[in-house]
C-alpha positions, 0 to 999 in steps of 0.5 A: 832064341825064339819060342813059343813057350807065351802062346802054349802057356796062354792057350793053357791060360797058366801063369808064368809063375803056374807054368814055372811050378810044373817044370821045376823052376821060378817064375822069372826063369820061364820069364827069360825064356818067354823073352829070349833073354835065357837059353834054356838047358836040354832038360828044362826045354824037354821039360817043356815039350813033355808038359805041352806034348810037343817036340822040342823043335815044335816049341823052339825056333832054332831057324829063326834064331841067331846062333850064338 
């Protein structure tokens, strides 16, 4: 899934792995996210949109994406 979680998390200037301690999971996590490699949960993408004071839509491509 496509997403803007790299460009958010750059204007932050965070680390994945800085990024990953405010959500609650590893770094690796948020870099499978990042890459579209890793589908994340409701919770972890509501997660994500509260830290980055966006909607879920605003920070996932669900348009752009292959539905699986």
């Amino acid at each position: 899934m496509k997403n803007r979680i790299k460009e958010l998390r750059e204007e932050k200037k965070l680390t994945q792995k800085e990024l990953a301690a405010e959500v609650g999971v590893s770094r690796q996590a948020i870099n499978a996210v990042e890459n579209g490699k890793f589908e994340p949960s409701i919770w972890l993408a509501y997660d994500l949109a509260t830290f980055f004071e966006q909607s879920i839509e605003d920070i996932f491509c669900f348009e752009e994406s292959e539905r699986k």
